[in-house]
C-alpha positions in Angstrom: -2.5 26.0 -10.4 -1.8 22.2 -10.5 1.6 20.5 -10.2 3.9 19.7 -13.0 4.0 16.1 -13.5 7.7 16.4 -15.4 8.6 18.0 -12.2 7.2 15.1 -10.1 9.7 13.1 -12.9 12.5 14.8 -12.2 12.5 15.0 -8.6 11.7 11.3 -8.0 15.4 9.7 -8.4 16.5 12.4 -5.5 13.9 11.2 -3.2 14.1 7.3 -4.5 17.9 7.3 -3.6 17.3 9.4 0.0 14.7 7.0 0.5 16.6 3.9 0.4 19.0 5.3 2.6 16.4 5.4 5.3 15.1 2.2 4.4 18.1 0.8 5.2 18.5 2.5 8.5 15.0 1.8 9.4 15.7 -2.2 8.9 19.0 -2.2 10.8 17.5 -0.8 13.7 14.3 -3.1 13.5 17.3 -6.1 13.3 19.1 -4.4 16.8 15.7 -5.1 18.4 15.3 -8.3 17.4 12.4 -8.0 15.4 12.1 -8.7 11.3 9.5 -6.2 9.5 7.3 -7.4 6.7 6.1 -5.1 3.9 3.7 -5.8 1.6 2.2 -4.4 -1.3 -1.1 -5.0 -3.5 -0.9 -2.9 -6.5 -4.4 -2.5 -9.1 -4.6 -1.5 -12.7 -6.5 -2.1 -15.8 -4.7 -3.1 -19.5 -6.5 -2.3 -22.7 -6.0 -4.6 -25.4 -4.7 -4.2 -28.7 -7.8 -6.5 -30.0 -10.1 -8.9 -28.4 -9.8 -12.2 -26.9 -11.5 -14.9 -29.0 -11.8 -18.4 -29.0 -13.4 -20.7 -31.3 -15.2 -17.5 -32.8 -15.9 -16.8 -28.6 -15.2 -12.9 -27.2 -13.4 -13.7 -24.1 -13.3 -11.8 -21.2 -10.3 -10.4 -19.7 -9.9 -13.1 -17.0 -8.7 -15.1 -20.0 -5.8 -12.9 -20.5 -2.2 -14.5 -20.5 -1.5 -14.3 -17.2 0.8 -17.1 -16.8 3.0 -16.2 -19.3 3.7 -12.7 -17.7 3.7 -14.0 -13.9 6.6 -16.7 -15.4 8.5 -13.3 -16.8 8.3 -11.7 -13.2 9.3 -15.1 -11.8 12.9 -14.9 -14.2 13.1 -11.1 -13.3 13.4 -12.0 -9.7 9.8 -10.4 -8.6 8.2 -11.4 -5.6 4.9 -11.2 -6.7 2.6 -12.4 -9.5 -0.3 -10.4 -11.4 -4.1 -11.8 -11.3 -7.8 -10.4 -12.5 -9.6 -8.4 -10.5 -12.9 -7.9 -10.3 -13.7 -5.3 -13.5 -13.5 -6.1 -16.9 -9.7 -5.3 -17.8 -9.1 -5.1 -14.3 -5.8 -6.8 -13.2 -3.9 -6.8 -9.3 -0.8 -7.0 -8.4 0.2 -9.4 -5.8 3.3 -9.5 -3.6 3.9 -12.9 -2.9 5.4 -13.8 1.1 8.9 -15.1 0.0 10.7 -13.3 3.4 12.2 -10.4 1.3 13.2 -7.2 2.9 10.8 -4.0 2.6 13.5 -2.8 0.6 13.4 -5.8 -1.7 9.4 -5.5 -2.0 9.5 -1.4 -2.8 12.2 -2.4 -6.0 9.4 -5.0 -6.8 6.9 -2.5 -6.9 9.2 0.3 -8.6 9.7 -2.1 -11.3 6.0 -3.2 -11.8 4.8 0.9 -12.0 7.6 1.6 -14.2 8.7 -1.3 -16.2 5.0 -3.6 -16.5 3.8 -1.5 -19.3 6.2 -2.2 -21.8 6.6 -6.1 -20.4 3.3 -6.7 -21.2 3.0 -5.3 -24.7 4.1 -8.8 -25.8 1.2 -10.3 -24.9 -1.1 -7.9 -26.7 -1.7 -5.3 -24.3 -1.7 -1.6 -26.0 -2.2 0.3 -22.8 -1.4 -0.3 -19.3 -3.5 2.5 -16.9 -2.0 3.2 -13.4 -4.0 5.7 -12.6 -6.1 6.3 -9.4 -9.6 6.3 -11.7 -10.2 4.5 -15.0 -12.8 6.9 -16.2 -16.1 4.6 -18.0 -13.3 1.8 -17.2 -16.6 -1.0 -17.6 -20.2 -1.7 -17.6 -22.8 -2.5 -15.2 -25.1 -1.6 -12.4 -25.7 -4.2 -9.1 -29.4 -5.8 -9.4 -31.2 -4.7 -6.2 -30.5 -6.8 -3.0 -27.4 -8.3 -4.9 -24.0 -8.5 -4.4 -22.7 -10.1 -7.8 -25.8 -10.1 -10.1 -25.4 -7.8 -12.4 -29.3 -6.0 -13.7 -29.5 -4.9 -17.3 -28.2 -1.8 -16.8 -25.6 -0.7 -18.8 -23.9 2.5 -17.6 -20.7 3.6 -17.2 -18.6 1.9 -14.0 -15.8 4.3 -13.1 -12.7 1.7 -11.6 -11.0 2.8 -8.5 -7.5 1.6 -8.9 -5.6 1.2 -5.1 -2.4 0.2 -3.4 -2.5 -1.7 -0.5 0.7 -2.2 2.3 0.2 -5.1 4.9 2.6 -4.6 7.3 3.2 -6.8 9.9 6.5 -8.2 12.6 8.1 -11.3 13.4 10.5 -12.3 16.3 14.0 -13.3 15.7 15.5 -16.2 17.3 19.0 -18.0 17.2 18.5 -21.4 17.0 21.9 -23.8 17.1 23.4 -20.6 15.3 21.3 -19.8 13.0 18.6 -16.4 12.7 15.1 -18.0 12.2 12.2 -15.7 12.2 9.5 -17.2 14.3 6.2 -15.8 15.9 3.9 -13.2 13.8 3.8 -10.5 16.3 0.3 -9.5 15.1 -1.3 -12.5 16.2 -0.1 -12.5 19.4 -1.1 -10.0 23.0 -2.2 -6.1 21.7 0.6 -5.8 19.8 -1.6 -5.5 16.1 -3.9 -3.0 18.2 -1.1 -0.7 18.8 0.3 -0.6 15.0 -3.3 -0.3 14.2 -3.6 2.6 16.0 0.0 4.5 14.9 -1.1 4.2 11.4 -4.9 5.8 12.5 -2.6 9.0 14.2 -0.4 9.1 11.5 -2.2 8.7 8.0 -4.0 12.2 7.9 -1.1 14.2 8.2 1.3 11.4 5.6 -1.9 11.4 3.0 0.8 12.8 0.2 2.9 9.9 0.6 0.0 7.7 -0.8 -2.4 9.9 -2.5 0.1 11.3 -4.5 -1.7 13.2 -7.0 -5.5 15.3 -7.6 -7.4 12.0 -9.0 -6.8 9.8 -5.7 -8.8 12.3 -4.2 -11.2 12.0 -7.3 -11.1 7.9 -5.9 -12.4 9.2 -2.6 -15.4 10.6 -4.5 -16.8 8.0 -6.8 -19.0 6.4 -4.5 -20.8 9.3 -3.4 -20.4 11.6 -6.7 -21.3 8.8 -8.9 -24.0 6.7 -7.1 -21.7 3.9 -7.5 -21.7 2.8 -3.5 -22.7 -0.8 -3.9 -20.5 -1.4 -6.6 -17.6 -0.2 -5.3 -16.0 -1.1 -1.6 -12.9 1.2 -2.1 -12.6 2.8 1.8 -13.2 7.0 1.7 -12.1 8.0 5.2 -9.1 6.9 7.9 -11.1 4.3 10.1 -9.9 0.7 11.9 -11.4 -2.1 12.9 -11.1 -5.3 10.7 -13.2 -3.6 8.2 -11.9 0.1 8.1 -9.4 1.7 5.7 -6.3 0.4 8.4 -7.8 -2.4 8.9 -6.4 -5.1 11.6 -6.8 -8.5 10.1 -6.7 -11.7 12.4 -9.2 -14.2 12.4 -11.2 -12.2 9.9 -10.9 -10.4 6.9 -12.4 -7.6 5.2 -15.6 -9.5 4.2 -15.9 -11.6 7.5 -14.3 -14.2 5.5 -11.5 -16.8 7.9 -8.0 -15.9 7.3 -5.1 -18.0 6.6 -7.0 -20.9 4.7 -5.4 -24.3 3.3 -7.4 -26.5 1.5 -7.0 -29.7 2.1 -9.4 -31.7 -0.2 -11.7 -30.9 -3.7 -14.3 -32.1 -5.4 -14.1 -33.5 -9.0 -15.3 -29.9 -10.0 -12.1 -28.4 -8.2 -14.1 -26.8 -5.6 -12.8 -26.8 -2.0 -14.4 -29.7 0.3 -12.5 -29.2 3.4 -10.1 -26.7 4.5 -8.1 -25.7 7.8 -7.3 -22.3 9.0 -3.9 -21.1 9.9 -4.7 -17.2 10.7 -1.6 -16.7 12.6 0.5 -16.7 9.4 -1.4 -14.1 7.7 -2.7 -11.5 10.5 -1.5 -8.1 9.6 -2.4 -4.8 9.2 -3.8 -3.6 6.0 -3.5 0.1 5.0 -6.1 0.2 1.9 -5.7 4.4 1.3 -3.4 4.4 -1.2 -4.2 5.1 -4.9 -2.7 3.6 -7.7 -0.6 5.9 -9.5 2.7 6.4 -11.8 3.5 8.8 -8.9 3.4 6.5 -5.9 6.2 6.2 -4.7 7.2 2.8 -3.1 10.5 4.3 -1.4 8.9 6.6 0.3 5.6 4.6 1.6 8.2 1.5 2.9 9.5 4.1 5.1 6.2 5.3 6.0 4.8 1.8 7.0 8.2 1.4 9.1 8.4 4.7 11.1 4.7 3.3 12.3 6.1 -0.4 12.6 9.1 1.1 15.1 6.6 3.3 16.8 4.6 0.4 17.8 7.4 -2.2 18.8 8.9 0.6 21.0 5.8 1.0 22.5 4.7 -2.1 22.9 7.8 -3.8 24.0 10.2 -0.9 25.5 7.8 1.9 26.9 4.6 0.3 27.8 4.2 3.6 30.2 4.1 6.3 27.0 2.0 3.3 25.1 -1.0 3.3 27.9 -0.7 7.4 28.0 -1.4 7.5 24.5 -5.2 8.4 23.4 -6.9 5.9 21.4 -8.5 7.4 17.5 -11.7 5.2 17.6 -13.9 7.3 15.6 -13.5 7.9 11.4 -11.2 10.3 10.6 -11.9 12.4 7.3 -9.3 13.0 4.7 -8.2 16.4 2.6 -9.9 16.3 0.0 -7.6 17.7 -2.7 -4.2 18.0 -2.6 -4.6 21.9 -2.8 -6.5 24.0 0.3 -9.5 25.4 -0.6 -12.3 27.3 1.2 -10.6 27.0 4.2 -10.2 23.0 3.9 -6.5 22.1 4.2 -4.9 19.8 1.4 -2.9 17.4 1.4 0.5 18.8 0.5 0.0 21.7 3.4 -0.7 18.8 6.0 2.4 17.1 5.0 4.2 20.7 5.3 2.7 21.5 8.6 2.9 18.3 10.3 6.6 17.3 12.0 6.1 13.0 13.3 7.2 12.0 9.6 10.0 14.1 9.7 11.1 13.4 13.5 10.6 10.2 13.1 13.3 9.7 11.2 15.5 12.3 12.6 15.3 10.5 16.1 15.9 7.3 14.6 19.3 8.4 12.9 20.2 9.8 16.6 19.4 6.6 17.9 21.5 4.7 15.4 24.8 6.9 16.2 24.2 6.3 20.1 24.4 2.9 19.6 27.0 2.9 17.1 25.0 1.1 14.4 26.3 2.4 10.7 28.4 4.8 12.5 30.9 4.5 9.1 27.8 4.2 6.4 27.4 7.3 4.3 24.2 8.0 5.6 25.6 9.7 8.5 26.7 12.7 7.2 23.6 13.4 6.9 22.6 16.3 9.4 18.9 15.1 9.7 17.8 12.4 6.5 13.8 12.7 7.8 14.3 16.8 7.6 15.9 16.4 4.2 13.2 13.8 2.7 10.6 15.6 3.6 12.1 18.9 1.6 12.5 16.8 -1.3 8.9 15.4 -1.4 7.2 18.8 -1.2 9.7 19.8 -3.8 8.1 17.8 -6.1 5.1 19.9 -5.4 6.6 23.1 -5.6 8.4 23.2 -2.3 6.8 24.1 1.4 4.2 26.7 0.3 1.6 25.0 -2.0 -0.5 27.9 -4.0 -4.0 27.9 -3.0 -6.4 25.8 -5.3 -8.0 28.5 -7.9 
């Protein structure tokens, strides 16, 4: 028995609206401790094109496509973000751009690229626009042996994982002759980045749901081992940390051992970088690389995941450093369902959701919290009897409410 997607459809403006409701709670109470959170997303796709690019009788590849013209449309619609090739033919990424918007303001950037980029960029020739979690025989092409970008003659089919990426990471707020200015990147400094690493490695088994939202993310899991495609593909297939893992803490280092936070500073007359300095304070953050690309991601709902972690982590970092040293460390891989229906005794994802209360509480305390310190005491939100409680119901509704049939 699968899941209706016009069900999924229908449900969505319920939980979008609930959503931003929390949101907004979530942010205020971030404010009261004078912190600012930062949210964001990297979305992937792949376009298929109403003909071929050509050029002076030339087949073009996709990195040729018009991206310009359709980044300079998102710039007029007020999008933080701009769209850029990826690394498959037909590939493209999007990519939120650090403008200091609110994690509210990045999940309606993302809510309007899932939704509204498909019909944007049909003028400029594109007949199809896949979010999808797999483009099935999406390109061509096998790695030649001890290579990491030569391609060998063979031809078969490359199955492209599509992913969503949330960097999360905190900044200090100071007033300075009057005026709020954001100021230290609370990632680069102390354990702080350690401790967010590790709320989002206790909490991203249980929450897979919220970002593996329907039965082909888990098929994006797969590829590399079900396909033999493990040295073309680096998409993560398990909950680990690190600077290298699925939540992966980035600092001086990124995912490839490459240095963060790079400015170049002088080029060659070939436009290649001569000399660069590093600024890796700016960009350290936390990157949770799970998520699939889907029309049934949910931005709403994953901004308040990647806060309930964010608020976990300043309060124990900053305000109970006793509960924070208590805590027990995840520093093996963790495995994730592997469907979102149980089977043979395996739990999926939708019954860990169901069975599993931090989400939930989360936001239930944090509402508690916000009426004991009289923050939004006379928003709407507040009568509410428990938002996290009522979220939650409205997410597995989408899946057929808190008792998912067993996978046939």
């Amino acid at each position: 028995m699968q899941y209706s997607t016009l069900k999924l459809k229908t449900l969505n403006n319920n939980v979008n609206t609930l959503a931003q409701q929390i949101i907004l709670l979530q942010q205020k109470y971030i404010n009261h401790l004078g912190f600012f959170g930062h949210v964001h997303f990297e979305l992937e796709g792949c376009f298929e094109l109403s003909k071929p690019l050509v050029k002076n009788s030339i087949q073009l590849t996709s990195k040729y496509f018009n991206y310009d013209g359709i980044n300079a449309d998102l710039l007029a619609l007020n999008i933080d973000g701009c769209l850029v090739s990826e690394y498959w033919q037909n590939q493209w990424e999007f990519v939120s751009h650090f403008n200091g918007q609110s994690p509210l303001k990045e999940a309606h950037n993302l809510h309007f690229i899932i939704n509204k980029l498909p019909q944007l960029v049909k003028n400029y020739g594109v007949a199809k626009t896949h979010i999808k979690p797999v483009v099935w025989a999406g390109d061509r092409g096998k790695l030649a042996q001890y290579c990491d970008n030569v391609f060998s003659n063979d031809s078969r089919a490359v199955h492209i994982p599509n992913a969503v990426q949330i960097n999360v990471s905190a900044s200090k707020i100071e007033i300075v002759e009057g005026e709020r200015q954001l100021t230290d990147n609370l990632i680069a400094e102390g354990d702080f980045g350690e401790i967010l690493q590790q709320c989002f490695l206790q909490t991203s088994q249980a929450c897979s749901l919220l970002y593996l939202p329907e039965e082909d993310a888990f098929e994006r899991l797969a590829l590399k081992n079900k396909y033999g495609l493990a040295r073309e593909l680096c998409s993560p297939t398990d909950i680990s940390g690190g600077h290298q893992g699925s939540i992966a803490l980035y600092r001086q280092q990124g995912k490839h051992n490459q240095l963060m936070g790079e400015t170049p500073l002088l080029y060659d007359c070939d436009n290649k970088v001569m000399v660069s300095e590093y600024h890796w304070q700016k960009t350290a953050r936390i990157e949770h690389r799970l998520g699939a690309s889907s029309c049934y991601y949910n931005p709403y709902v994953n901004v308040v995941f990647a806060l309930a972690n964010l608020i976990d982590a300043l309060e124990l970092c900053f305000f109970d450093t006793a509960q924070c040293n208590a805590r027990k460390e995840i520093t093996t891989a963790q495995q994730l369902p592997q469907s979102l229906y149980d089977h043979d005794e395996k739990l999926g994802a939708i019954t860990c959701f169901a069975q599993d209360y931090w989400f939930e509480n989360a936001i239930n305390q944090l509402q508690q919290k916000m009426l004991t310190l009289q923050i939004n005491k006379n928003e709407p939100t507040q009568l509410y009897t428990a938002l996290g409680s009522d979220l939650k119901k409205q997410i597995l509704a989408q899946y057929g409410g808190f008792y998912p049939p067993m996978k046939k």
